[in-house]
N, C-alpha and C positions, 0 to 999 in steps of 0.2 A: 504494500500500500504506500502510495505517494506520500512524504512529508507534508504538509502545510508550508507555505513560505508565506512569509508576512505582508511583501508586497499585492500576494494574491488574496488575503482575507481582506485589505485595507483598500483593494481596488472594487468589492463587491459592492459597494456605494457610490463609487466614482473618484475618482484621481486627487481630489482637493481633501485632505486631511487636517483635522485641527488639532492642538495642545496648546491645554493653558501652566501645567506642571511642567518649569525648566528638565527636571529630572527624567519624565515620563519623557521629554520629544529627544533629549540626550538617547537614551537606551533603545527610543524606536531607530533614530538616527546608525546609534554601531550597529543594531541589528540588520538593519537593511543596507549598510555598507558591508555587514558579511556576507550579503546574498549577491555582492558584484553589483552594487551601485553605484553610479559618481556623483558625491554633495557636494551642491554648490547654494554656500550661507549666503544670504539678501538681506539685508540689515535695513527695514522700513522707517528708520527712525530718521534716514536721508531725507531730504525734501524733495529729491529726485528719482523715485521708485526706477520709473521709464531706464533714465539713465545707469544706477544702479545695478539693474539689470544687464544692460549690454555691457558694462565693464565685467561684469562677475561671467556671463558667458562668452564673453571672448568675443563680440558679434564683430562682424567688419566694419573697417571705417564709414562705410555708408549705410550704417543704421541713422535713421531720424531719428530715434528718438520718439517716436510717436506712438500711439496702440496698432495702428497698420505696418507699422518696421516692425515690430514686435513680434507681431503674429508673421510675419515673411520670414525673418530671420531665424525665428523658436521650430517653424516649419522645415527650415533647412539643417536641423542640428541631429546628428544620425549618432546616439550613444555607442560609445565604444566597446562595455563589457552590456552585461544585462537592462541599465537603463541610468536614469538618471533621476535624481531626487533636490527640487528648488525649495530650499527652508528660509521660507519669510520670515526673519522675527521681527518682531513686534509688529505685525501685521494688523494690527488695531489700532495703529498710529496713522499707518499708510489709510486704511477705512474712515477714519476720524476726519484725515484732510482732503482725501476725495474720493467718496464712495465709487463714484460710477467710474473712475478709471484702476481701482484699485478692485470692484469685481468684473469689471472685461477684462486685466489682465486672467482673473480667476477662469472666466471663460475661455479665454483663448487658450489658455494651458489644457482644459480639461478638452478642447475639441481636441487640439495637435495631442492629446495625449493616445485617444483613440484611434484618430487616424495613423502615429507612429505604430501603435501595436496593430492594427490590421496589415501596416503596410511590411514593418519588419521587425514584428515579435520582440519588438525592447516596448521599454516601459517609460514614460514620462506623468511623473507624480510633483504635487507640492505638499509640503508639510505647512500649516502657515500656526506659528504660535503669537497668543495672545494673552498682554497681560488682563484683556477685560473675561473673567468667565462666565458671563452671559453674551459674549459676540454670537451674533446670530446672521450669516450669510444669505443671502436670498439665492437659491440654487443657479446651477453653472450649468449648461450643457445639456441644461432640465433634468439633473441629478441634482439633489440636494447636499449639501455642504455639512456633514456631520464631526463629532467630535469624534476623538481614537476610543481603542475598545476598552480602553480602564477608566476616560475620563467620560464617558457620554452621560450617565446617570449625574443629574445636578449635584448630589449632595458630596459626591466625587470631586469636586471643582467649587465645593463649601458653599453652594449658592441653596 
């Protein structure tokens, strides 16, 4: 019988993962770097999320900078070993100063995530941790935006 691997229970909801316990998105992080992922941290506490982004993934010099580079550029990026994992922290900060382009990045991850895996069986996930633990995402991809499997129950996340 096949092991479980973690990226496959965490994708049963769809590609956008939340943690509000520094600890809990640590331990999901080495686990899923054991499974042959490459993380790449996002620190939303930039004022430049857009940007941010294209330094941390390497984009070419002719990324705008914009949610349409974004999605061109995230489309062009073909994981090396099994797939790749973008951990937004503080991703409540990014939501706080502009919801709508901070959940169309969320969307445009979770389409290119799908279509990466139809097209070449790697994986494209984001981990996004939040110090608020009642952030509540409005769904991506028309998958809803849930928390991980230790923190979903509120009283888990002290709420």
């Amino acid at each position: 019988m096949e092991q479980q691997v973690l990226w496959k229970s965490l994708m049963m909801n769809g590609s956008i993962v939340m943690f509000w316990r520094q600890d809990v998105l640590e331990k999901y992080i080495e686990k899923i770097k054991g499974e042959g992922f490459d993380i790449y941290l996002i620190d939303c506490e930039s004022a430049d999320c857009l940007l941010e982004l294209g330094n941390t993934l390497e984009f070419p010099d002719y990324y705008g900078k914009n949610l349409d580079a974004f999605n061109d550029c995230l489309s062009d990026i073909i994981p090396r070993n099994e797939g790749i994992v973008l951990v937004f922290k503080n991703f409540d900060k990014f939501n706080e100063r502009d919801n709508d382009t901070a959940h169309s990045v969320l969307d445009i991850i979770q389409n290119n995530s799908w279509r990466l895996l139809v097209e070449s069986q790697k994986v494209l996930m984001a981990f996004l941790h939040s110090n608020d633990p009642q952030l509540h995402i409005q769904p991506v991809g028309a998958l809803p935006v849930r928390w991980n499997n230790e923190e979903w129950l509120n009283r888990s996340r002290g709420v």
